[in-house]
C-alpha positions in Angstrom: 38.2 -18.2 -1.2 36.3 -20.9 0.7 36.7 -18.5 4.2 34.9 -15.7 1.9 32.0 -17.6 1.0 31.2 -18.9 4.2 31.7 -15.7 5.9 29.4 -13.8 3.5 27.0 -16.8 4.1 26.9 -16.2 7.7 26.5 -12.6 7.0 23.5 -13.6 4.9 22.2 -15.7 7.5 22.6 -12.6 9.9 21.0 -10.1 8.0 17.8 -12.6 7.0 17.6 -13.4 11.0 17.4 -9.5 11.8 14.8 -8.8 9.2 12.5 -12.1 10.1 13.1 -12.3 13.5 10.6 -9.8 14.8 8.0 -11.3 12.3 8.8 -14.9 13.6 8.7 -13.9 17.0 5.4 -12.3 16.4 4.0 -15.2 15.0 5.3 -17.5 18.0 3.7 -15.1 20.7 0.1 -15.0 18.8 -0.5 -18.4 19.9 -0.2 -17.8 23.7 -2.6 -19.2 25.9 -2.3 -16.5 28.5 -3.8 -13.0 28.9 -0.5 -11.1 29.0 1.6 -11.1 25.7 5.0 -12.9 26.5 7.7 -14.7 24.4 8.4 -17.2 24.3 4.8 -18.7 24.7 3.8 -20.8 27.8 1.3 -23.1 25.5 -0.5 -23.1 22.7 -4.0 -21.8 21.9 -6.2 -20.2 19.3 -7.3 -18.3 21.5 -6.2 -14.5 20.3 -7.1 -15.9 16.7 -11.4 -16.1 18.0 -10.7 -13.1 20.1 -10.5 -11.2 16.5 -13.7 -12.3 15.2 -15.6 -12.1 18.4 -14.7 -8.6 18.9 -16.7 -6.6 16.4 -14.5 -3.5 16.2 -11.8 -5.1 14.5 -14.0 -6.6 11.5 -15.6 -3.7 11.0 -12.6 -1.2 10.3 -10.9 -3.9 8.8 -13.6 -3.8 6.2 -13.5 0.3 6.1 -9.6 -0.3 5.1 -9.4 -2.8 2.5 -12.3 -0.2 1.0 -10.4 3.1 1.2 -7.7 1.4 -0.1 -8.8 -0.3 -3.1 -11.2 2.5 -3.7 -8.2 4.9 -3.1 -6.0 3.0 -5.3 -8.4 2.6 -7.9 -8.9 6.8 -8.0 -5.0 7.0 -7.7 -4.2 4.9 -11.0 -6.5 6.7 -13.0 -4.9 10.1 -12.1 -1.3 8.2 -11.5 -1.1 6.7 -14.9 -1.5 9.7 -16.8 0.7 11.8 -15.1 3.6 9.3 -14.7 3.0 9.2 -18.6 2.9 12.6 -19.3 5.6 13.2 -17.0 7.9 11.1 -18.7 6.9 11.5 -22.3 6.4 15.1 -22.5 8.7 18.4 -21.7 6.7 21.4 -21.3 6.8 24.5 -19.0 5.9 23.9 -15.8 7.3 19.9 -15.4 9.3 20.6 -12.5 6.6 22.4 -10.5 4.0 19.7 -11.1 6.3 16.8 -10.3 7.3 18.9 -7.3 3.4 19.4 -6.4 2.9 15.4 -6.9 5.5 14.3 -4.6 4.7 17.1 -1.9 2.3 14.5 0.3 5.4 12.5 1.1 7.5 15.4 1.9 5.0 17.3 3.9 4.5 15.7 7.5 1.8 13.4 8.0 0.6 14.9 11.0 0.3 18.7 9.4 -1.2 16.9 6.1 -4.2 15.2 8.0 -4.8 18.0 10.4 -5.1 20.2 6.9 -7.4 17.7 5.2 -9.6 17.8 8.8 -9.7 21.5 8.6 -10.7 21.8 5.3 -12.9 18.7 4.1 -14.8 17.9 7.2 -15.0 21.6 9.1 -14.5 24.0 6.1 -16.6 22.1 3.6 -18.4 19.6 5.5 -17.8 16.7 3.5 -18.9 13.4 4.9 -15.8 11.9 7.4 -16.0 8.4 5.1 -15.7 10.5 1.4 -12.9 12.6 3.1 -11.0 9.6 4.0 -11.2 8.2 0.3 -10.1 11.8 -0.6 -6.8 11.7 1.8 -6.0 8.4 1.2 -6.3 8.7 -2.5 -3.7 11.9 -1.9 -1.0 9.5 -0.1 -1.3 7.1 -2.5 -0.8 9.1 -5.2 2.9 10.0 -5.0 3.8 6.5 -4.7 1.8 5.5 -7.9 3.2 8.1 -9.9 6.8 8.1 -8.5 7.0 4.0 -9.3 5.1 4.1 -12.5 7.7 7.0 -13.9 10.5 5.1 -12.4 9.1 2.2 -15.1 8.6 4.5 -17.8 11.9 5.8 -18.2 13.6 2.7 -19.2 10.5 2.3 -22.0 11.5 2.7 -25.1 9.0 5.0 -26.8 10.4 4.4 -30.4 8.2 1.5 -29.7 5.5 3.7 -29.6 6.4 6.0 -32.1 6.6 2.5 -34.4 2.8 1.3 -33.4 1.0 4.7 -33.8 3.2 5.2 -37.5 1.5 1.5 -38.4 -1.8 2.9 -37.9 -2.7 2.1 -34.2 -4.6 4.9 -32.7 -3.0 6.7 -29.7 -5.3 4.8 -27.1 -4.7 1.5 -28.4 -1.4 2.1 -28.8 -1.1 3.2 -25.0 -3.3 -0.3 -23.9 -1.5 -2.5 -26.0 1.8 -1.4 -26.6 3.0 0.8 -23.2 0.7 -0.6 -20.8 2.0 -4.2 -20.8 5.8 -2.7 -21.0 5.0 -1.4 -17.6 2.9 -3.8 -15.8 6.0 -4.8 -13.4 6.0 -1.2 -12.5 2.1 -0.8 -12.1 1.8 -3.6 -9.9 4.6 -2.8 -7.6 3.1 1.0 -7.6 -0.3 -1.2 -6.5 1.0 -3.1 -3.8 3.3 0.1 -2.3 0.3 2.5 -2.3 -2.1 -0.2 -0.9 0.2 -0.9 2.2 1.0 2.9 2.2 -3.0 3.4 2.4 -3.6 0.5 4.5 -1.2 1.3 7.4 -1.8 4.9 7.2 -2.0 6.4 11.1 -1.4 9.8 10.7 -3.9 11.3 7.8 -6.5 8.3 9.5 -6.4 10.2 13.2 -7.9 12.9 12.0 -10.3 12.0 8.9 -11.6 9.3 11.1 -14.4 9.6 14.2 -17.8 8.1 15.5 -19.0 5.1 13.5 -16.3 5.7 10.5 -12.7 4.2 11.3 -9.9 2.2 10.1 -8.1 -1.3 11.1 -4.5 0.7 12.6 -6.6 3.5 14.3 -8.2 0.4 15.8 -5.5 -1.4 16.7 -4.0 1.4 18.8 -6.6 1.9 20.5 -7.1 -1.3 21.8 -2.7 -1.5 22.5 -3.8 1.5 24.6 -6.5 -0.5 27.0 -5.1 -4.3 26.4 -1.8 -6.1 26.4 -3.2 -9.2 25.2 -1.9 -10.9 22.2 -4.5 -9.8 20.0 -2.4 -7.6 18.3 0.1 -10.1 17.3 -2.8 -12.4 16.2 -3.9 -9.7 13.8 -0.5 -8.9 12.6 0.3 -12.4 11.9 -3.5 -12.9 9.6 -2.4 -9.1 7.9 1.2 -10.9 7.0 -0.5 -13.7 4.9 -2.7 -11.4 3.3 -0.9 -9.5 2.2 1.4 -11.9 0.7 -2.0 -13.2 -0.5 -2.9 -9.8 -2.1 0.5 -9.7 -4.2 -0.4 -13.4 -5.2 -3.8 -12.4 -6.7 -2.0 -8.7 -8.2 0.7 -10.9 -9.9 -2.3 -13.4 -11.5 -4.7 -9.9 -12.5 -1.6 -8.2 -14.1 -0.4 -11.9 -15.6 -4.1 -12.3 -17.2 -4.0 -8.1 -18.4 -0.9 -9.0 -20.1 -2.6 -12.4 -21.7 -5.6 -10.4 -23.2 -3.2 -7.6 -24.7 -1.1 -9.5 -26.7 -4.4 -11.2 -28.1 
């Protein structure tokens, strides 16, 4: 029995040390000293870290991301939401086609999604490149919200419901106060999914981006294209704690929601 635990211990280990290892190794490379990206490091040096800030490109389209994506995922809840709930809560004709139309961006290829959006927002109806950007990110996003929020709503007990609106609570309330906060697990993973989804996005990006409107990946590979500096792994490493940053501040919003709810 004692051979069993050990060995799935050591499997543990093994798994954890395939799934960090890249990210560690990452992190030890940022800090080279030298021009050429090599592991392990030959020193140790900031270096990569002031090469962010003082090259202007990257601050910029980071800025243009964390925009589209909030902005995106802002636009995504407030069509997400009411689907996922109407999806769930509801049987009416047509359920399967409209779930079906919902999760068609992440069937469809990325590449044949953004070259559509292109065609048809910027040359067909001449939208501005940063609005169709919000417009195809908010579109990726969207399956993701609804998919995760749904995914939350069908182990919600809607007797629940059923018990606040026969009390007297009208339907909205009823929806903030009673389902709302019954689902906030799944609303803030559906956040966080979408947002890196958004965030990360190459392939709807390379096309709804061009001159003086693009985002932090488009960015990146471009400069991977001209540079084999450790730049790169100096921004991957500041995107890491951000992001565990971002689902630090999610999990205190959604913890403060639930607070006010209740009251």
């Amino acid at each position: 029995m004692r051979e069993k635990h050990i060995g799935l211990g050591l499997f543990s280990l093994l798994v954890f040390i395939f799934l960090l290892g890249p990210l560690l190794i990452i992190s030890v490379t940022s800090f080279e000293p030298g021009t050429v990206l090599k592991f392990p490091p030959e020193g140790f040096s900031f270096r990569w870290y002031e090469n962010i800030f003082n090259t202007g490109g990257f601050l910029r389209t980071f800025q243009t991301s964390i925009i589209i994506s909030l902005l995106g995922n802002l636009l995504a809840l407030a069509l997400g939401i009411p689907a996922a709930y109407a999806l769930s809560r509801y049987d009416f004709k047509g359920k399967s086609l409209l779930n079906a139309v919902f999760l068609s961006p992440v069937l469809i290829p990325g590449i044949v999604l953004g070259f559509t959006l292109m065609k048809y927002l910027i040359v067909i109806y001449h939208l501005p490149m940063y609005l169709g950007l919000l417009i195809g990110h908010t579109i990726i996003m969207l399956p993701f919200i609804i998919r995760v929020i749904a995914s939350s709503l069908s182990s919600f007990d809607f007797a629940v419901e059923e018990a606040a609106l026969s009390l007297g609570a009208g339907r909205l309330r009823t929806f903030f106060q009673v389902v709302l906060p019954n689902i906030r697990s799944g609303i803030l993973a559906a956040v966080l999914i979408a947002f890196l989804e958004s965030f990360n996005n190459v392939d709807i990006s390379v096309f709804m981006t061009g001159p003086g409107v693009s985002t932090l990946p488009i960015q990146m590979l471009t400069y991977v294209e001209n540079y084999f500096d450790p730049t790169i792994a100096a921004i991957s490493v500041l995107l890491m704690v951000l992001t565990g940053l971002l689902m630090f501040v999610i999990e205190r919003i959604m913890g403060g929601f639930s607070y006010f709810t209740k009251r």
